[in-house]
KOLKOLMI-87468 format. One record per residue: residue number from 1; residue in one letter; z, x, y of N, C-alpha, C, CB in turn. Coordinates in steps of 0.05 Angstrom, whole numbers, plus 32768, in hexadecimal, padded with zeros to 4 digits. Glycine has a CB too. Layout:
# KOLKOLMI-87468
<site nr="NUM" rest="a" n_c3="Z" n_c1="X" n_c2="Y" ca_c3="Z" ca_c1="X" ca_c2="Y" c_c3="Z" c_c1="X" c_c2="Y" cb_c3="Z" cb_c1="X" cb_c2="Y"/>
...
//
This chain:
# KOLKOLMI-87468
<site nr="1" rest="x" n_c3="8000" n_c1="8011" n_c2="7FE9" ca_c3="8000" ca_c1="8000" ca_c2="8000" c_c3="8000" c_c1="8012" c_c2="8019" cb_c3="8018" cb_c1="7FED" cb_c2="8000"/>
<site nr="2" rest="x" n_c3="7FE9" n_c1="800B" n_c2="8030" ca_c3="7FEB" ca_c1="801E" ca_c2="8045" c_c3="7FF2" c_c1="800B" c_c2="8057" cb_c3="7FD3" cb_c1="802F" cb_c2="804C"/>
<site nr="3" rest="x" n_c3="7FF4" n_c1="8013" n_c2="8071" ca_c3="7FF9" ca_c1="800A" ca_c2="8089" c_c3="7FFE" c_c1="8018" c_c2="8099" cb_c3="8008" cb_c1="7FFC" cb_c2="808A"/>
<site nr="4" rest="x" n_c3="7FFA" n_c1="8005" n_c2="80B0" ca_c3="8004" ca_c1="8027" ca_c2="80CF" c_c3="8024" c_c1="8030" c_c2="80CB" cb_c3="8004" cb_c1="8017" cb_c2="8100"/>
<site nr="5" rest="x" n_c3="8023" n_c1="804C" n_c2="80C7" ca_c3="8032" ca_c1="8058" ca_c2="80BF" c_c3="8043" c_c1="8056" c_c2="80A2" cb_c3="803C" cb_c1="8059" cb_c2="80D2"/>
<site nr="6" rest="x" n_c3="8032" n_c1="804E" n_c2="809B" ca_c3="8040" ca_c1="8043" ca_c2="807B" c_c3="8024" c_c1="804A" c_c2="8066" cb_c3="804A" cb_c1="8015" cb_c2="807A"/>
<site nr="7" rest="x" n_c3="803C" n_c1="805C" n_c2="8052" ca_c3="802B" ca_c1="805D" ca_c2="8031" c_c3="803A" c_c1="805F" c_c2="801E" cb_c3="8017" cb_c1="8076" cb_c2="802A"/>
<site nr="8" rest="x" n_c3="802F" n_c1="8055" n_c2="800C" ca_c3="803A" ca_c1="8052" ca_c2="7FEB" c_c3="802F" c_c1="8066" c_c2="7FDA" cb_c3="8031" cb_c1="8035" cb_c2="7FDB"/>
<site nr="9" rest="x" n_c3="8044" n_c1="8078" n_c2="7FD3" ca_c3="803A" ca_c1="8083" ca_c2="7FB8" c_c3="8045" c_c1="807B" c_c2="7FA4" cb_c3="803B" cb_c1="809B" cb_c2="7FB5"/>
<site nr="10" rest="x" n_c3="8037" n_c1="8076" n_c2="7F8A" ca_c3="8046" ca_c1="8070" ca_c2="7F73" c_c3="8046" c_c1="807D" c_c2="7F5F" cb_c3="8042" cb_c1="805D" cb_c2="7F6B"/>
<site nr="11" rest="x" n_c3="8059" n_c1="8078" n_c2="7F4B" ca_c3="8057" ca_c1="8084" ca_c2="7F32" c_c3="8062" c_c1="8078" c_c2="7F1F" cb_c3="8060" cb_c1="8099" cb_c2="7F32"/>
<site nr="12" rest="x" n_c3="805D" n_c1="8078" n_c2="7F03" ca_c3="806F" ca_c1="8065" ca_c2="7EEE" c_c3="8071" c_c1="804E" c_c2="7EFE" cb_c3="8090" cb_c1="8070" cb_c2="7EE4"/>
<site nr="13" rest="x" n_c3="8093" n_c1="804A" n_c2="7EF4" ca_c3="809C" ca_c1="8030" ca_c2="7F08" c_c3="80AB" c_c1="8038" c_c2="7F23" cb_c3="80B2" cb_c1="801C" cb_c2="7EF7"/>
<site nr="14" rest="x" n_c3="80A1" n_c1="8050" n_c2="7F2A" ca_c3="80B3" ca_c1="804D" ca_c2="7F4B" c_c3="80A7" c_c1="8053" c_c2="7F5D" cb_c3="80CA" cb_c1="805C" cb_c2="7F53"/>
<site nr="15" rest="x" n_c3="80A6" n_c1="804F" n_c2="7F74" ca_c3="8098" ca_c1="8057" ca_c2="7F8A" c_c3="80A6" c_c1="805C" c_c2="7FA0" cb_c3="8087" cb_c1="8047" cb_c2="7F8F"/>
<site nr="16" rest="x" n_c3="8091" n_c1="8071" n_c2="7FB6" ca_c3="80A5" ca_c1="8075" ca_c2="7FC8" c_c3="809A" c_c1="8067" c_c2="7FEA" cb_c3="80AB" cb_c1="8098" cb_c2="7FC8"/>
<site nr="17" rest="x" n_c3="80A7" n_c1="805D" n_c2="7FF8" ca_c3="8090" ca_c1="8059" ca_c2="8012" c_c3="8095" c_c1="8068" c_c2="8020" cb_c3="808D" cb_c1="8040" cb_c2="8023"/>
<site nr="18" rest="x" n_c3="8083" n_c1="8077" n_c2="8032" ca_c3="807F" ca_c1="8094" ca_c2="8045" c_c3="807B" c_c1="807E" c_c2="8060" cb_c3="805D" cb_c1="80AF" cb_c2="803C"/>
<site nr="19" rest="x" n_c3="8090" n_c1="8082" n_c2="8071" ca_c3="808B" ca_c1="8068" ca_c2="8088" c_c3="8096" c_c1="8080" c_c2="809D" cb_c3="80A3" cb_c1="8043" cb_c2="8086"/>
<site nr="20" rest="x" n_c3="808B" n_c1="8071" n_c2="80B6" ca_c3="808F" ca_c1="807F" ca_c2="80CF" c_c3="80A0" c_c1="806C" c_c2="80E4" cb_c3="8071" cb_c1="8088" cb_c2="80DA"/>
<site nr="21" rest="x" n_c3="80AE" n_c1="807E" n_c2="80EE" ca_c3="80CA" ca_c1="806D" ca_c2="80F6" c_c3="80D0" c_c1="8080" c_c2="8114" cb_c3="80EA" cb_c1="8070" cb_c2="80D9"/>
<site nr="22" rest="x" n_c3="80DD" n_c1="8069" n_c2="8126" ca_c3="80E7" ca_c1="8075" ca_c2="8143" c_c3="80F4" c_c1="8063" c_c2="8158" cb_c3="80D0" cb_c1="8080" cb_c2="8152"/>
<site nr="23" rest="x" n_c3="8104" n_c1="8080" n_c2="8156" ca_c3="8126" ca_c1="807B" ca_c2="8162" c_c3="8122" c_c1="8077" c_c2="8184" cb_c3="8140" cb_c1="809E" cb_c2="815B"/>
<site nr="24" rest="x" n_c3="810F" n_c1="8073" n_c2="8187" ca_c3="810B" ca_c1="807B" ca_c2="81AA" c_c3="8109" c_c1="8094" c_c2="81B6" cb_c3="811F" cb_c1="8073" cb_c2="81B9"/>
<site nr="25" rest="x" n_c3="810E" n_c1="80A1" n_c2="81A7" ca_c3="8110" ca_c1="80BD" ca_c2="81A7" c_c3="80F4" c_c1="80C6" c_c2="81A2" cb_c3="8125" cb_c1="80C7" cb_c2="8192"/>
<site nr="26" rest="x" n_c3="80F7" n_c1="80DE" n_c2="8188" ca_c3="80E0" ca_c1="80DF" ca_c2="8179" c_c3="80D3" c_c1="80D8" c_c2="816A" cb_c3="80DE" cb_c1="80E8" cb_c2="8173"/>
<site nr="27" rest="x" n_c3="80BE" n_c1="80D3" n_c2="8162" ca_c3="80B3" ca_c1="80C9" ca_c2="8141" c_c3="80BE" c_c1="80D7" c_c2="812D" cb_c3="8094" cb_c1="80CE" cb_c2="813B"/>
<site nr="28" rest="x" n_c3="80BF" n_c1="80CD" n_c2="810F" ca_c3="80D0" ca_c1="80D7" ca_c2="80FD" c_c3="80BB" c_c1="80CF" c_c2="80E4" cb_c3="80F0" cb_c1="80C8" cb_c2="80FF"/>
<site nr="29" rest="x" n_c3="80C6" n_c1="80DC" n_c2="80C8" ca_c3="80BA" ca_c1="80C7" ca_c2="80B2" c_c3="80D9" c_c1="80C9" c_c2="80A0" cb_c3="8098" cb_c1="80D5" cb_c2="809D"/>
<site nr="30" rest="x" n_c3="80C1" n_c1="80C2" n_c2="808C" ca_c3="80DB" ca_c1="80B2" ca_c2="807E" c_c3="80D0" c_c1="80AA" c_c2="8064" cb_c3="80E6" cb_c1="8095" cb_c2="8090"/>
<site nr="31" rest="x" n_c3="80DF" n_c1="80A8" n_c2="8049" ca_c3="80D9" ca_c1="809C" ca_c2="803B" c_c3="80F3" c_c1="808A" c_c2="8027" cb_c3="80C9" cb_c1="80AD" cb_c2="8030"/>
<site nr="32" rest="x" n_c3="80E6" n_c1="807B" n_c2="8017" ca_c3="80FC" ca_c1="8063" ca_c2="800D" c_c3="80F8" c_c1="806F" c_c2="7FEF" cb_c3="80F2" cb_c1="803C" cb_c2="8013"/>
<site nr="33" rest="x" n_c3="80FF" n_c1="806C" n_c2="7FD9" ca_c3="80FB" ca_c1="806F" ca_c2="7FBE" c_c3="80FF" c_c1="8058" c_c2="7FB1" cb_c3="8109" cb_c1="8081" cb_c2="7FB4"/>
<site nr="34" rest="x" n_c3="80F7" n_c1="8045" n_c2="7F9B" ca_c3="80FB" ca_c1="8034" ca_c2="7F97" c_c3="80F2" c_c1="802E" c_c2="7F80" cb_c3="80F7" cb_c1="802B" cb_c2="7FA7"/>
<site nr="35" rest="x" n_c3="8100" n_c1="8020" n_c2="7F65" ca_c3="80F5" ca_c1="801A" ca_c2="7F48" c_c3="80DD" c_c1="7FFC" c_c2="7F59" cb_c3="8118" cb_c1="800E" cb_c2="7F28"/>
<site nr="36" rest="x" n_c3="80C5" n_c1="7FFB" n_c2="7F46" ca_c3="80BA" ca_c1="7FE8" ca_c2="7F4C" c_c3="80CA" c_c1="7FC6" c_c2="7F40" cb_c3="809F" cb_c1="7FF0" cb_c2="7F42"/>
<site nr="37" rest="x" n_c3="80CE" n_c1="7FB5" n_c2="7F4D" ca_c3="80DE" ca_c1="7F9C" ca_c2="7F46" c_c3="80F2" c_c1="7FA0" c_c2="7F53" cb_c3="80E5" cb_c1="7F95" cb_c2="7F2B"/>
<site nr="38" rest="x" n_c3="80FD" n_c1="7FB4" n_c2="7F5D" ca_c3="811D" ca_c1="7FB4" ca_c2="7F62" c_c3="811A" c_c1="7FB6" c_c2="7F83" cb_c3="8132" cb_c1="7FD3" cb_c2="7F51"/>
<site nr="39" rest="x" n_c3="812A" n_c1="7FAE" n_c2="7F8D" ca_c3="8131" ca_c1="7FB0" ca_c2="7FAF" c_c3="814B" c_c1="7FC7" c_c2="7FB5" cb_c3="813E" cb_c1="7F8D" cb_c2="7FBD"/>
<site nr="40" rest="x" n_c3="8157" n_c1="7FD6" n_c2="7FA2" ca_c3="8169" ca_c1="7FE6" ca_c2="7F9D" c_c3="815F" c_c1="8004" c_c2="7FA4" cb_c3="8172" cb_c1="7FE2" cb_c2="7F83"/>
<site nr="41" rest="x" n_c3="8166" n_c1="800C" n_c2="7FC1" ca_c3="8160" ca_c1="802A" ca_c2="7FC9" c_c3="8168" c_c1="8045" c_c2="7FB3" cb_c3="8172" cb_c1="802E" cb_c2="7FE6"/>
<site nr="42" rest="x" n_c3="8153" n_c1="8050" n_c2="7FA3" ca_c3="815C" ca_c1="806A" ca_c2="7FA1" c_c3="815F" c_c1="8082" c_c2="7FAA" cb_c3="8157" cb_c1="806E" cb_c2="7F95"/>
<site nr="43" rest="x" n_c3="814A" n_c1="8080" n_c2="7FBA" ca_c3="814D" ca_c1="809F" ca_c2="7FD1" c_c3="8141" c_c1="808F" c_c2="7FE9" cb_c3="8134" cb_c1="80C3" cb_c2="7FC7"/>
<site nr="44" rest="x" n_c3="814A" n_c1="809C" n_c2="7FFD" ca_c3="814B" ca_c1="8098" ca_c2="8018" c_c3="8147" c_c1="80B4" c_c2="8027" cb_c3="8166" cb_c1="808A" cb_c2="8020"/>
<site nr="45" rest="x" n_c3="8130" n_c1="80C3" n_c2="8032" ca_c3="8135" ca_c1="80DC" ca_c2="8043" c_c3="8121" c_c1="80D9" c_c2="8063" cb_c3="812A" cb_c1="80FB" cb_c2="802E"/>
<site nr="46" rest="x" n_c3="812D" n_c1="80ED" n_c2="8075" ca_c3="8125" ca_c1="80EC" ca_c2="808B" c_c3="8115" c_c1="8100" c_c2="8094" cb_c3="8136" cb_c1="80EA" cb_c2="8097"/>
<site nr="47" rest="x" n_c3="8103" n_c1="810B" n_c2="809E" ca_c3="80EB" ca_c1="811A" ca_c2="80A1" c_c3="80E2" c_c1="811F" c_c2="80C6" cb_c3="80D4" cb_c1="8107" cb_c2="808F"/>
<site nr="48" rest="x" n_c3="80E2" n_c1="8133" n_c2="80CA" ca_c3="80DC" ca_c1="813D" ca_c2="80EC" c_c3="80BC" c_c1="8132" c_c2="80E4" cb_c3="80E0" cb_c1="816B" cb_c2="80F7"/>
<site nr="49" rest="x" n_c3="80AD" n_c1="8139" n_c2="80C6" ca_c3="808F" ca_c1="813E" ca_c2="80C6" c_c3="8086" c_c1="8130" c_c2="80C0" cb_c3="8084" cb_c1="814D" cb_c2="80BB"/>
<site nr="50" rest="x" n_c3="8070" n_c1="8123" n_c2="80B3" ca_c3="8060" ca_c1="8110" ca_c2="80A0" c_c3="8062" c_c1="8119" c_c2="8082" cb_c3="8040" cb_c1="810F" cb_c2="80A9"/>
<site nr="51" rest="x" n_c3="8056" n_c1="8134" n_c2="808C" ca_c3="8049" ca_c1="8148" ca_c2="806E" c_c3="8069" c_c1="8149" c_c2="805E" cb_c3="803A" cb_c1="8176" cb_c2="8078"/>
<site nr="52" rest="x" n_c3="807A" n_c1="8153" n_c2="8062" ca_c3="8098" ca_c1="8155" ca_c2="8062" c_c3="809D" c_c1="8146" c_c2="8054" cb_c3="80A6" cb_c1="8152" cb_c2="8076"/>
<site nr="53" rest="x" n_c3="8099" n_c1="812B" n_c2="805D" ca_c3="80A2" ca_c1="811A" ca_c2="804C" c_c3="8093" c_c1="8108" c_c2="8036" cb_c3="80AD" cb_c1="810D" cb_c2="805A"/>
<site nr="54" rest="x" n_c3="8079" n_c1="8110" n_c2="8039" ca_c3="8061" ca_c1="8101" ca_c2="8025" c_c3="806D" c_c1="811C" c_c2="8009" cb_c3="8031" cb_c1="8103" cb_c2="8036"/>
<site nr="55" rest="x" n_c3="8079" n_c1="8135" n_c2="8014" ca_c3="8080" ca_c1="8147" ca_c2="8003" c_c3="8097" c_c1="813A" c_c2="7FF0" cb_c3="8087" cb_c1="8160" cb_c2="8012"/>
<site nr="56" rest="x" n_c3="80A8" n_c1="813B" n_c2="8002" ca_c3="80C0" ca_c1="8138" ca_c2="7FF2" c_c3="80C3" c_c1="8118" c_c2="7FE8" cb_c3="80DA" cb_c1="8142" cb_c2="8004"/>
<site nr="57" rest="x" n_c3="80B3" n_c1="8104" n_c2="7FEE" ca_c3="80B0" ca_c1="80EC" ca_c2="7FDC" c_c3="80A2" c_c1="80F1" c_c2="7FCC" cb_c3="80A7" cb_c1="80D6" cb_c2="7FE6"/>
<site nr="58" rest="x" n_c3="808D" n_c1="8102" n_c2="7FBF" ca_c3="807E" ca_c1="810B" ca_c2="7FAF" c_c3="808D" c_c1="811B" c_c2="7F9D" cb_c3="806A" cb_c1="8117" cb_c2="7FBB"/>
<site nr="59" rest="x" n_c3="809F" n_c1="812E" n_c2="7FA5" ca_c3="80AC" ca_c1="813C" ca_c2="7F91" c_c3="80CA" c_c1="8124" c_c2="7F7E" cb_c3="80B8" cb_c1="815B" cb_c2="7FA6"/>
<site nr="60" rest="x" n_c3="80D3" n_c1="8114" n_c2="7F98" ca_c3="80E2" ca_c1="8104" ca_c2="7F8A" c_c3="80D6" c_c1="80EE" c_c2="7F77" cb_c3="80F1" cb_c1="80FB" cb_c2="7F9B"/>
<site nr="61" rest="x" n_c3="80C0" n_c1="80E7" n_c2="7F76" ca_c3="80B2" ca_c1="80D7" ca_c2="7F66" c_c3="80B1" c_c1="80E1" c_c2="7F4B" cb_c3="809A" cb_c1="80D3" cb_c2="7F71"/>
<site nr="62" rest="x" n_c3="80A6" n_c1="80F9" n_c2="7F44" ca_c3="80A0" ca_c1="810B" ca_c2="7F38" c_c3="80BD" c_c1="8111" c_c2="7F27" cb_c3="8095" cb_c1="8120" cb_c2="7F4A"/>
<site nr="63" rest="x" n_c3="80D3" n_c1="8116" n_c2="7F33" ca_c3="80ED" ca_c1="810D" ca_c2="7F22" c_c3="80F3" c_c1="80FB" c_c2="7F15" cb_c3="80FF" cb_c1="810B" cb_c2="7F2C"/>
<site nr="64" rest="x" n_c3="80F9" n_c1="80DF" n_c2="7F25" ca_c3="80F8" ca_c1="80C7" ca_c2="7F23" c_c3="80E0" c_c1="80BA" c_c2="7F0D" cb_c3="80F5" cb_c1="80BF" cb_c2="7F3D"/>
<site nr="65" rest="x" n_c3="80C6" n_c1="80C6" n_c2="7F10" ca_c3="80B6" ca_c1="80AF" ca_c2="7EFD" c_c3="80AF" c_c1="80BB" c_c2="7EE7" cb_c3="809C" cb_c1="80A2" cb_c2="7F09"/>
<site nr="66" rest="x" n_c3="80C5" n_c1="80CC" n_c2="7EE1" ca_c3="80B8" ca_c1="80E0" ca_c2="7EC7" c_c3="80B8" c_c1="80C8" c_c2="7EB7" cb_c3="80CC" cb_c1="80FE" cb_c2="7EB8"/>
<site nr="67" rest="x" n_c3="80A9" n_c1="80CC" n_c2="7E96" ca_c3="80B0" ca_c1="80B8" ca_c2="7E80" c_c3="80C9" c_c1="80C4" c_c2="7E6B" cb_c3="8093" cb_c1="80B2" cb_c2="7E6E"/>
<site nr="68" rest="x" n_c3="80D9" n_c1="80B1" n_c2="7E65" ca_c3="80F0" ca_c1="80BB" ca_c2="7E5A" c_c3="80EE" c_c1="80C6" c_c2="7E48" cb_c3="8100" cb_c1="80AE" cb_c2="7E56"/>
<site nr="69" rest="x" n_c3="80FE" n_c1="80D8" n_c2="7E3E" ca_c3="80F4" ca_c1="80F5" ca_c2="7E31" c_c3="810C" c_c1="80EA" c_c2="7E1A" cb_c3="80F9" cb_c1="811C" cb_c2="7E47"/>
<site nr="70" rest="x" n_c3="8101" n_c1="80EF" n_c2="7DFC" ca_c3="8118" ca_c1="80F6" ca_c2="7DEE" c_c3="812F" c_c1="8105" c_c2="7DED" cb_c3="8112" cb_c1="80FA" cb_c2="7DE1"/>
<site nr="71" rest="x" n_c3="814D" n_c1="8106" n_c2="7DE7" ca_c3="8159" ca_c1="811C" ca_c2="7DEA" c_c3="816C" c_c1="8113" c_c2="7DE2" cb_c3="8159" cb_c1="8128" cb_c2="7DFF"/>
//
């Protein structure tokens, strides 16, 4: 899902939205983490950059949507 200042990346079942946000101040980003179905925040981080944070919602996805591993 895109939008002005808004993207979805997904994976498995979670996704993260990369949104752009401002305090009156500066522009910021931002992303949410989220199982798909659920309204229950798993990660929440704050970002000076865009890239920054399309990063680090990408790397937390990548944790998050592994497939469960035997063990």
């Amino acid at each position: 899902m895109q939008g002005p200042g808004k993207t979805r990346l997904e994976r498995g079942d979670y996704f993260a939205d990369v949104l752009e946000g401002n305090d009156g101040k500066e522009p910021f980003w931002y992303y949410i983490l989220q199982r798909k179905g659920s309204n229950q925040i798993i990660d929440l981080m704050k970002f000076d950059a865009q890239e920054a944070a399309f990063q680090a919602a990408g790397k937390a996805l990548a944790s998050f949507g592994r497939p469960p591993t035997a063990g």
